[in-house]
C-alpha positions as CSV (number, residue, x, y, z in Angstrom):
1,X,-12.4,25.1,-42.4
2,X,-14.8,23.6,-44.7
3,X,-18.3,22.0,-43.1
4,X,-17.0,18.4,-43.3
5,X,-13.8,18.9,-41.1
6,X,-16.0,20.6,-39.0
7,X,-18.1,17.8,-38.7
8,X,-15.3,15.2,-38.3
9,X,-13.5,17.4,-35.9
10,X,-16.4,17.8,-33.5
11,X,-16.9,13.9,-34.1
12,X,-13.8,12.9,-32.8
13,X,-14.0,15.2,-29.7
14,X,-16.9,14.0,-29.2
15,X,-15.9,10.8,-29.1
16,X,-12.8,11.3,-27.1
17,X,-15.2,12.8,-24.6
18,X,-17.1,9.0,-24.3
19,X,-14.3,7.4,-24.4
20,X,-13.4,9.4,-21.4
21,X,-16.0,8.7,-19.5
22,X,-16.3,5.5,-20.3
23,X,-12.7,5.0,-19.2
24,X,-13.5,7.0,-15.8
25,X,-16.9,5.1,-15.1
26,X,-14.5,1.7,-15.6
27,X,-11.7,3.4,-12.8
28,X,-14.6,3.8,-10.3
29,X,-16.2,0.4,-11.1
30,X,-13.0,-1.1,-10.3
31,X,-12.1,1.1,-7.2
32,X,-15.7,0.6,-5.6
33,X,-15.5,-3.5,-6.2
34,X,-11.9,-3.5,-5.0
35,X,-13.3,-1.1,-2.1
36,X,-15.8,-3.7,-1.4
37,X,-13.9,-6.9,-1.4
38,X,-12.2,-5.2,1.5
39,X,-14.8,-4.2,3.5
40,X,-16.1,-8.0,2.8
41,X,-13.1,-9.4,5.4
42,X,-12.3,-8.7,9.2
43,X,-8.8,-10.2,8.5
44,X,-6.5,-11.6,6.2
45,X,-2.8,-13.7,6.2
46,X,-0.4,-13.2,3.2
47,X,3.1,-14.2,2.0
48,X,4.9,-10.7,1.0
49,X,8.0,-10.5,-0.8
50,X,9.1,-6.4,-0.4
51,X,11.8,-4.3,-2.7
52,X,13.1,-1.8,-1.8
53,X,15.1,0.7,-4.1
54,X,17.3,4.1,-3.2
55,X,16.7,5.9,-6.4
56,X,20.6,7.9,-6.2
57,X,22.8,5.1,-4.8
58,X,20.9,1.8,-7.2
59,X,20.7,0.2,-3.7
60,X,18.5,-2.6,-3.6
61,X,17.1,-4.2,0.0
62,X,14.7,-7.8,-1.1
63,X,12.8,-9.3,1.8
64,X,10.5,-11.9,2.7
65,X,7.7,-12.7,5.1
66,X,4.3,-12.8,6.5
67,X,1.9,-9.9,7.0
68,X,-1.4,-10.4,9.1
69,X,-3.9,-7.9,9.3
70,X,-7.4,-7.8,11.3
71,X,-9.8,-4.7,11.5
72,X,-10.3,-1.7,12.0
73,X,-6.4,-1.6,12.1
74,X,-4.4,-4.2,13.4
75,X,-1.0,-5.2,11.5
76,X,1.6,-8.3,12.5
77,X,4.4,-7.8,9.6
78,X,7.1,-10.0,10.1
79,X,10.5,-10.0,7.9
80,X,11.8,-13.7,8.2
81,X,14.5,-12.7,5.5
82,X,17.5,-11.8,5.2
83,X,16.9,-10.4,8.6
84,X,14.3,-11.3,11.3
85,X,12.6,-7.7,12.0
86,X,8.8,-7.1,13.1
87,X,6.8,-4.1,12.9
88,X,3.2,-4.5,14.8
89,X,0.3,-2.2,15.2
90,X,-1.6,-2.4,18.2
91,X,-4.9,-0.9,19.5
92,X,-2.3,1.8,21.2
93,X,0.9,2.3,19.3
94,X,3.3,0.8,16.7
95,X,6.5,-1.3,17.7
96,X,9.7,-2.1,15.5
97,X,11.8,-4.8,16.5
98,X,15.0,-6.0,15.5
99,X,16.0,-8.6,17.3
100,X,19.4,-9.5,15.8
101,X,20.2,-5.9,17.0
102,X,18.2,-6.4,20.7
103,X,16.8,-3.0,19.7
104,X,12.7,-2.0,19.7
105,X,11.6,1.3,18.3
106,X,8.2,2.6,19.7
107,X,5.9,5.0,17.8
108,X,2.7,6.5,18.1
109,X,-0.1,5.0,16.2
110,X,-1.8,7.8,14.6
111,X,1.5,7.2,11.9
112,X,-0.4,3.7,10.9
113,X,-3.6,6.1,10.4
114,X,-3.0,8.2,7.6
115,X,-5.0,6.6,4.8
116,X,-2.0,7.4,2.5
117,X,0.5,5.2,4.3
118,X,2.2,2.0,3.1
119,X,0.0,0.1,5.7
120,X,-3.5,1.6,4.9
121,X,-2.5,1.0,0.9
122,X,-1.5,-2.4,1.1
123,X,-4.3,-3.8,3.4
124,X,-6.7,-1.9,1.4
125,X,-7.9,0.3,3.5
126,X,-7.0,3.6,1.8
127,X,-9.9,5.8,0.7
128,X,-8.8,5.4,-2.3
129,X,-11.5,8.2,-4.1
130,X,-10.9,10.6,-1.2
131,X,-7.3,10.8,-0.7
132,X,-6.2,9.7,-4.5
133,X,-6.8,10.9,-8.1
134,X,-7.0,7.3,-9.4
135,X,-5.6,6.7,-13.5
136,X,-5.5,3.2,-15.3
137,X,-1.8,1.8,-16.0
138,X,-2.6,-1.1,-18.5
139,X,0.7,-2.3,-19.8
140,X,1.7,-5.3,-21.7
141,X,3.8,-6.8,-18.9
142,X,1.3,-6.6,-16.3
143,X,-0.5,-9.8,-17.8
144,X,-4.0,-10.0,-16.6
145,X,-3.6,-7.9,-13.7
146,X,-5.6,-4.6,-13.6
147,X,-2.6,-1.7,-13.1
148,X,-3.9,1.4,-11.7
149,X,-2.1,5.1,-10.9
150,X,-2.8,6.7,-7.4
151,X,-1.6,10.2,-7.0
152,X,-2.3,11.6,-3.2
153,X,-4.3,14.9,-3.0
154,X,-2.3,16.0,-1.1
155,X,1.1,14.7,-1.6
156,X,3.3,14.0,1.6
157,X,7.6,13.7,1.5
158,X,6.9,10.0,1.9
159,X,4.0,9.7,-0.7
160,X,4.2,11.0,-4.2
161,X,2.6,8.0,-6.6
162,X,1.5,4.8,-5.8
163,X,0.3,1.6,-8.0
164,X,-1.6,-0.9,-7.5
165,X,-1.5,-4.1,-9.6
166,X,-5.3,-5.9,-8.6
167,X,-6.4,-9.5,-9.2
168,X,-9.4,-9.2,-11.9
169,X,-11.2,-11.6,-10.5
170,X,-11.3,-10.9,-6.6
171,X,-10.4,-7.5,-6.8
172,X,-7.5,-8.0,-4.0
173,X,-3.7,-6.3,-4.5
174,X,-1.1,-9.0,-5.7
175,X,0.9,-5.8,-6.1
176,X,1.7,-2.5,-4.7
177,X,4.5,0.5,-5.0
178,X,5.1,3.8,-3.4
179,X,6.8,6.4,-4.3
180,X,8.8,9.2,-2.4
181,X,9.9,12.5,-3.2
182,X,13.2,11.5,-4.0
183,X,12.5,8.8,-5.9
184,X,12.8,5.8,-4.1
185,X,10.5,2.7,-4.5
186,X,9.2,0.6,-1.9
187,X,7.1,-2.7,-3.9
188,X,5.0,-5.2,-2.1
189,X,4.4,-8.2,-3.6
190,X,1.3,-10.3,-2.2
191,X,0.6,-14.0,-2.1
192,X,-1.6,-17.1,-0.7
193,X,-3.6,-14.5,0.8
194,X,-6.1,-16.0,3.1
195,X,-9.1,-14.3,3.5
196,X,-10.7,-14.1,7.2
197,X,-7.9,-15.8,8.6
198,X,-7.9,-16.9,12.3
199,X,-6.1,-14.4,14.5
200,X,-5.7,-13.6,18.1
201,X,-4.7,-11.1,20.3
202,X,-1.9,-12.2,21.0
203,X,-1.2,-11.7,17.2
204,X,-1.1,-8.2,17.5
205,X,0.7,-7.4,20.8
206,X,4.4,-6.8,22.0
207,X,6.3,-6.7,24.8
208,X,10.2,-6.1,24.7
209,X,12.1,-9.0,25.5
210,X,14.6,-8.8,28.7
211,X,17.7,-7.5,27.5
212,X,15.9,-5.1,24.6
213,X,16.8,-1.7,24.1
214,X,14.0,0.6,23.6
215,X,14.1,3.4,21.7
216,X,10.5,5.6,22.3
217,X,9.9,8.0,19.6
218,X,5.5,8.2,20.4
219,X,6.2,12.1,20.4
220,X,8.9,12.6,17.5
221,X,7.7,13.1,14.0
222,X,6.7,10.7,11.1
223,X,10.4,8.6,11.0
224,X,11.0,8.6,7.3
225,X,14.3,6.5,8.2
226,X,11.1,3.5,9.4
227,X,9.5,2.5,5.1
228,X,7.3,0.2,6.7
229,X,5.6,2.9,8.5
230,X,5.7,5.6,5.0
Protein backbone atom coordinates (compact mmCIF):
# COMPACT_ATOMS: atom_id res chain seq x y z
CA UNK A 1 0.00 0.00 0.00
CA UNK A 2 1.60 3.02 -1.18
CA UNK A 3 2.08 6.16 1.56
CA UNK A 4 -0.94 8.14 0.27
CA UNK A 5 -3.59 5.28 0.84
CA UNK A 6 -2.03 4.95 3.99
CA UNK A 7 -2.60 8.41 4.72
CA UNK A 8 -6.18 8.53 3.47
CA UNK A 9 -6.96 5.26 5.11
CA UNK A 10 -5.92 6.28 8.59
CA UNK A 11 -7.83 9.67 7.63
CA UNK A 12 -11.02 8.27 7.34
CA UNK A 13 -10.77 6.08 10.50
CA UNK A 14 -9.83 8.70 12.04
CA UNK A 15 -12.63 10.43 11.20
CA UNK A 16 -15.18 7.78 11.64
CA UNK A 17 -13.73 7.66 15.09
CA UNK A 18 -15.05 11.63 15.66
CA UNK A 19 -17.83 11.18 14.07
CA UNK A 20 -18.41 8.49 16.63
CA UNK A 21 -18.03 10.27 19.38
CA UNK A 22 -19.54 13.06 18.34
CA UNK A 23 -22.66 11.03 17.64
CA UNK A 24 -22.31 9.34 21.26
CA UNK A 25 -21.68 12.80 23.08
CA UNK A 26 -25.10 13.91 21.07
CA UNK A 27 -27.05 10.32 22.62
CA UNK A 28 -25.95 11.45 26.13
CA UNK A 29 -26.81 15.20 25.60
CA UNK A 30 -30.20 14.13 24.68
CA UNK A 31 -30.62 11.30 27.37
CA UNK A 32 -29.35 13.63 30.29
CA UNK A 33 -31.88 16.72 29.08
CA UNK A 34 -34.69 14.23 28.54
CA UNK A 35 -33.51 12.74 32.10
CA UNK A 36 -33.91 16.21 33.45
CA UNK A 37 -37.10 17.40 32.09
CA UNK A 38 -38.35 14.50 34.19
CA UNK A 39 -36.96 15.05 37.26
CA UNK A 40 -38.19 18.79 36.62
CA UNK A 41 -42.15 17.45 37.36
CA UNK A 42 -43.87 15.81 40.46
CA UNK A 43 -46.71 14.86 38.04
CA UNK A 44 -48.10 14.88 34.73
CA UNK A 45 -51.81 14.14 32.87
CA UNK A 46 -51.72 12.85 29.17
CA UNK A 47 -54.12 11.61 26.41
CA UNK A 48 -52.58 8.02 25.28
CA UNK A 49 -53.64 6.24 22.27
CA UNK A 50 -51.90 2.37 22.84
CA UNK A 51 -51.35 -0.45 19.89
CA UNK A 52 -50.89 -3.31 20.50
CA UNK A 53 -49.59 -6.02 17.90
CA UNK A 54 -49.25 -10.11 18.27
CA UNK A 55 -46.40 -10.53 15.99
CA UNK A 56 -47.57 -14.53 14.70
CA UNK A 57 -51.44 -14.09 14.49
CA UNK A 58 -51.30 -9.86 12.80
CA UNK A 59 -53.69 -9.27 15.66
CA UNK A 60 -54.15 -5.83 16.38
CA UNK A 61 -55.79 -4.33 19.95
CA UNK A 62 -56.11 0.03 19.50
CA UNK A 63 -57.03 1.83 22.62
CA UNK A 64 -57.69 5.08 24.07
CA UNK A 65 -57.42 6.98 27.29
CA UNK A 66 -55.90 8.90 30.08
CA UNK A 67 -52.72 8.23 31.99
CA UNK A 68 -51.84 10.19 35.22
CA UNK A 69 -48.76 9.88 36.86
CA UNK A 70 -47.30 11.59 40.29
CA UNK A 71 -43.92 10.71 41.97
CA UNK A 72 -41.89 8.67 43.10
CA UNK A 73 -44.33 6.14 41.40
CA UNK A 74 -47.84 6.56 41.34
CA UNK A 75 -49.81 5.68 37.95
CA UNK A 76 -53.86 6.11 37.28
CA UNK A 77 -54.16 4.54 33.49
CA UNK A 78 -57.39 4.43 32.40
CA UNK A 79 -58.71 2.72 28.97
CA UNK A 80 -61.95 4.59 28.05
CA UNK A 81 -61.95 2.69 24.61
CA UNK A 82 -63.12 0.19 23.15
CA UNK A 83 -63.28 -1.16 26.66
CA UNK A 84 -63.37 0.60 30.04
CA UNK A 85 -60.30 -1.15 32.00
CA UNK A 86 -58.03 0.59 34.70
CA UNK A 87 -54.71 -0.43 35.88
CA UNK A 88 -53.48 1.76 39.08
CA UNK A 89 -50.33 1.84 41.08
CA UNK A 90 -50.58 2.64 44.55
CA UNK A 91 -47.98 3.31 47.42
CA UNK A 92 -48.68 -0.67 48.18
CA UNK A 93 -49.62 -2.68 45.17
CA UNK A 94 -51.02 -2.64 41.58
CA UNK A 95 -54.80 -3.21 40.71
CA UNK A 96 -56.48 -4.21 37.22
CA UNK A 97 -59.89 -3.61 36.75
CA UNK A 98 -62.29 -4.53 34.28
CA UNK A 99 -65.34 -3.55 34.97
CA UNK A 100 -67.44 -4.71 32.06
CA UNK A 101 -66.17 -8.18 33.28
CA UNK A 102 -66.83 -7.28 37.40
CA UNK A 103 -63.34 -8.73 37.67
CA UNK A 104 -60.08 -7.00 39.57
CA UNK A 105 -56.64 -8.51 39.33
CA UNK A 106 -54.29 -7.60 42.23
CA UNK A 107 -50.39 -7.62 42.01
CA UNK A 108 -47.56 -6.76 43.91
CA UNK A 109 -45.94 -3.51 43.30
CA UNK A 110 -42.39 -4.34 43.06
CA UNK A 111 -43.71 -5.44 39.12
CA UNK A 112 -44.29 -1.41 38.46
CA UNK A 113 -40.47 -1.12 39.91
CA UNK A 114 -38.35 -2.51 37.42
CA UNK A 115 -36.90 0.46 35.66
CA UNK A 116 -37.32 -1.61 32.35
CA UNK A 117 -41.10 -1.85 32.52
CA UNK A 118 -43.65 -0.26 30.25
CA UNK A 119 -44.60 2.10 33.24
CA UNK A 120 -41.04 3.33 34.26
CA UNK A 121 -40.36 3.84 30.23
CA UNK A 122 -43.25 5.78 29.48
CA UNK A 123 -43.36 8.16 32.46
CA UNK A 124 -39.74 8.63 32.12
CA UNK A 125 -38.52 7.26 34.83
CA UNK A 126 -36.19 4.53 33.39
CA UNK A 127 -32.45 4.91 34.12
CA UNK A 128 -32.14 5.06 30.85
CA UNK A 129 -27.84 5.00 30.92
CA UNK A 130 -27.98 2.27 33.60
CA UNK A 131 -30.34 -0.19 32.44
CA UNK A 132 -30.11 0.58 28.37
CA UNK A 133 -27.39 0.75 25.64
CA UNK A 134 -28.99 3.86 24.09
CA UNK A 135 -28.56 4.19 19.73
CA UNK A 136 -30.06 7.07 17.60
CA UNK A 137 -33.00 5.97 15.17
CA UNK A 138 -33.27 9.14 12.87
CA UNK A 139 -35.60 8.23 10.04
CA UNK A 140 -37.34 10.20 7.46
CA UNK A 141 -40.78 9.49 8.75
CA UNK A 142 -40.21 10.41 12.17
CA UNK A 143 -40.50 14.28 11.22
CA UNK A 144 -38.88 16.41 13.74
CA UNK A 145 -39.07 13.98 16.49
CA UNK A 146 -35.72 12.72 17.93
CA UNK A 147 -35.94 8.61 17.50
CA UNK A 148 -33.74 6.78 19.78
CA UNK A 149 -32.93 2.74 20.21
CA UNK A 150 -32.92 1.25 23.91
CA UNK A 151 -31.62 -2.17 24.25
CA UNK A 152 -31.89 -3.52 28.11
CA UNK A 153 -28.69 -4.82 29.69
CA UNK A 154 -30.07 -7.23 30.65
CA UNK A 155 -32.86 -8.29 28.52
CA UNK A 156 -36.04 -9.77 30.24
CA UNK A 157 -38.95 -12.21 28.14
CA UNK A 158 -41.05 -8.99 28.29
CA UNK A 159 -38.29 -6.50 27.19
CA UNK A 160 -36.09 -6.98 24.23
CA UNK A 161 -35.94 -3.23 22.38
CA UNK A 162 -37.56 -0.31 23.09
CA UNK A 163 -37.95 3.27 21.21
CA UNK A 164 -38.55 6.29 22.08
CA UNK A 165 -39.75 9.05 19.69
CA UNK A 166 -38.84 12.57 22.01
CA UNK A 167 -40.26 16.13 21.44
CA UNK A 168 -36.94 18.27 20.42
CA UNK A 169 -37.89 20.98 22.15
CA UNK A 170 -39.07 19.73 25.74
CA UNK A 171 -37.45 16.69 25.64
CA UNK A 172 -40.75 14.67 26.77
CA UNK A 173 -41.86 11.12 24.91
CA UNK A 174 -44.84 11.76 22.28
CA UNK A 175 -43.89 8.17 21.54
CA UNK A 176 -42.86 4.93 22.83
CA UNK A 177 -42.60 0.97 21.80
CA UNK A 178 -41.57 -2.18 23.46
CA UNK A 179 -40.63 -5.06 22.33
CA UNK A 180 -40.94 -8.81 23.55
CA UNK A 181 -39.23 -11.84 22.84
CA UNK A 182 -41.56 -13.05 20.53
CA UNK A 183 -42.02 -10.17 18.70
CA UNK A 184 -44.93 -8.47 19.73
CA UNK A 185 -45.22 -4.60 19.89
CA UNK A 186 -46.82 -2.68 22.47
CA UNK A 187 -46.73 1.52 21.18
CA UNK A 188 -47.83 4.40 23.32
CA UNK A 189 -48.70 7.35 21.77
CA UNK A 190 -48.66 10.62 24.10
CA UNK A 191 -50.59 13.77 23.89
CA UNK A 192 -51.80 17.28 25.71
CA UNK A 193 -49.53 16.25 28.32
CA UNK A 194 -49.82 18.59 31.17
CA UNK A 195 -46.97 19.05 33.20
CA UNK A 196 -47.45 19.25 37.15
CA UNK A 197 -50.87 18.47 36.88
CA UNK A 198 -53.26 18.62 40.02
CA UNK A 199 -53.75 15.22 41.45
CA UNK A 200 -55.01 13.73 44.62
CA UNK A 201 -55.06 10.74 46.51
CA UNK A 202 -57.79 9.70 45.69
CA UNK A 203 -56.32 9.55 42.07
CA UNK A 204 -54.32 6.80 42.84
CA UNK A 205 -56.35 4.49 45.10
CA UNK A 206 -58.78 1.44 44.63
CA UNK A 207 -61.16 -0.32 46.29
CA UNK A 208 -63.26 -3.23 44.52
CA UNK A 209 -66.62 -2.39 43.96
CA UNK A 210 -69.49 -4.72 45.70
CA UNK A 211 -70.13 -7.38 43.39
CA UNK A 212 -66.21 -7.50 42.07
CA UNK A 213 -64.37 -10.59 41.76
CA UNK A 214 -60.94 -10.41 42.85
CA UNK A 215 -58.34 -12.28 41.55
CA UNK A 216 -55.00 -11.80 44.01
CA UNK A 217 -51.84 -12.74 42.29
CA UNK A 218 -49.26 -10.30 44.95
CA UNK A 219 -47.22 -13.63 45.26
CA UNK A 220 -47.35 -15.17 41.54
CA UNK A 221 -44.78 -14.13 39.13
CA UNK A 222 -44.43 -11.15 36.56
CA UNK A 223 -48.06 -11.87 34.52
CA UNK A 224 -46.87 -11.61 31.03
CA UNK A 225 -50.71 -12.17 29.98
CA UNK A 226 -51.06 -8.17 32.04
CA UNK A 227 -48.81 -5.62 28.85
CA UNK A 228 -49.63 -2.82 30.88
CA UNK A 229 -47.58 -4.09 33.58
CA UNK A 230 -44.45 -5.54 30.87
Amino acid sequence: MSKALRILFCSLFALCLLAGSALAADISATVEKMQAAYASMQSFRAEFSQQLLQRESGVVENRKGVLLFQKPLRVRWETAAPHAELLMVTDKEIWNYLPDEELAYRYSRELAEDSRSLIQVVTGQSALSRDFDVESAQAPEDGKLIHLLLYPKDPTTELTEAQLWLDPETFLIRRAMVMDFYGNTNTIELGNLKKNASVSDGDFSFTPPRGTEVEDHVEAPHPVERPLLN
